[in-house]
C-alpha positions, 0 to 999 in steps of 0.5 A: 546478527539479528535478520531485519525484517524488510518494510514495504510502503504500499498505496491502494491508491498507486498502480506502481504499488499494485504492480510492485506488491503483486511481482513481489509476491510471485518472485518471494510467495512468502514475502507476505509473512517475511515483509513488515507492510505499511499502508501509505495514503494522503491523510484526511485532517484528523490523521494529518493532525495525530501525525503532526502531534507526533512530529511527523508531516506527509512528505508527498506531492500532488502530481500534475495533469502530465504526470499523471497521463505519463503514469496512465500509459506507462503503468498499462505498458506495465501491465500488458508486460506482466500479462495482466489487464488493467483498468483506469479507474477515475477517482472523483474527491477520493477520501483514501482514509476509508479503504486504508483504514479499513485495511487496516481492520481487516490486519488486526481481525487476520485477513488483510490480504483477502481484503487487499485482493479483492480491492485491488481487483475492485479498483484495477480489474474493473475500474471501481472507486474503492473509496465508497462505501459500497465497493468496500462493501463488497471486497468485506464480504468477498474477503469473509470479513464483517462490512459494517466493522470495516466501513467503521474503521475511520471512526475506531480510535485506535485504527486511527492511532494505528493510522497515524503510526503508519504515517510517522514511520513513513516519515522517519523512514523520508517516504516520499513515493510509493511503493517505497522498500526499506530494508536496513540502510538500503530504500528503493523508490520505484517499481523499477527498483524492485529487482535492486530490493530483492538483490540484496534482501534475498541472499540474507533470507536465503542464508547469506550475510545481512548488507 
């Protein structure tokens, strides 16, 4: 039987993603490679309709006011457990498609986790609006990467149409929250389903039966 390769959704935008993808990454060091990763974010109407054109729609809801400071005061709690300080950054009118797009560049030139370390470490570490265009600036050239290559990605079609792939996958996959882990016919929403993941994905990659 040919191994899957696992997909995980992750969102510069969601704490839970940051927390998830960085427990992911001390309990499996070589999941970066093993991993298939898909950025997931709220589209800008130019993605929205390249999505649509391929059938897909974006199946996430905007949270409320308590929801979101239920999530402030649970992910700090979080944090604090796995030893890590965290800041709250305030997103005013945030377009997601330029730090997600821009990842996006930063895989197709090899460096996508440099990039995602230093923007998360912008947004969590000190509380930055990783959507201007001068934090995603810094993290480039933190990262070693081109800034002016990076901050062009929403006008690259073909990061767009990589774009919109990322997005209908999402859909075909019933994404509808972040971080999402797909592997097989096993999904699990949640950081606090991330043990039940790594439950039955790491027996198989350790030399187990695929589920």
């Amino acid at each position: 039987m040919t191994r899957r390769r696992p997909r995980v959704y992750f969102s510069l935008r969601s704490p839970y993603s940051w927390l998830t993808v960085r427990r992911l990454r001390e309990e499996v060091p070589t999941c970066l490679d093993e991993v298939d990763w898909l950025p997931y974010w709220d589209p800008d109407p130019i993605t929205s309709a390249a999505l649509e054109e391929r059938g897909g729609e974006f199946h996430y809801v905007q949270m409320s006011r308590a929801k979101h400071l239920y999530m402030l005061l649970d992910t700090k709690r979080l944090a604090q457990a796995q030893g890590v300080d965290m800041a709250w950054p305030v997103d005013i009118d945030p377009w997601w498609e330029l730090p997600h797009l821009a990842w996006l560049a930063a895989r197709r030139l090899g460096r996508p986790w440099e990039f995602y370390d230093a923007l998360v470490a912008a947004r969590w570490g000190r509380g930055d609006d990783i959507c201007l265009p001068e934090v995603v600036r810094v993290a480039a050239e933190q990262a070693g990467l081109d800034p002016e290559v990076l901050l062009a990605a929403p006008d690259d079609p073909e990061i767009r149409e990589t774009a919109a792939d990322c997005l209908h996958q999402a859909y075909l996959d019933d994404v509808f929250g972040i971080p999402y882990l797909k592997w097989g016919r096993h999904r699990f929403w949640g950081y606090d389903r991330l043990d039940a993941f790594l439950d039955v994905w790491r027996p198989a990659r350790e030399g187990g039966n695929p589920s």
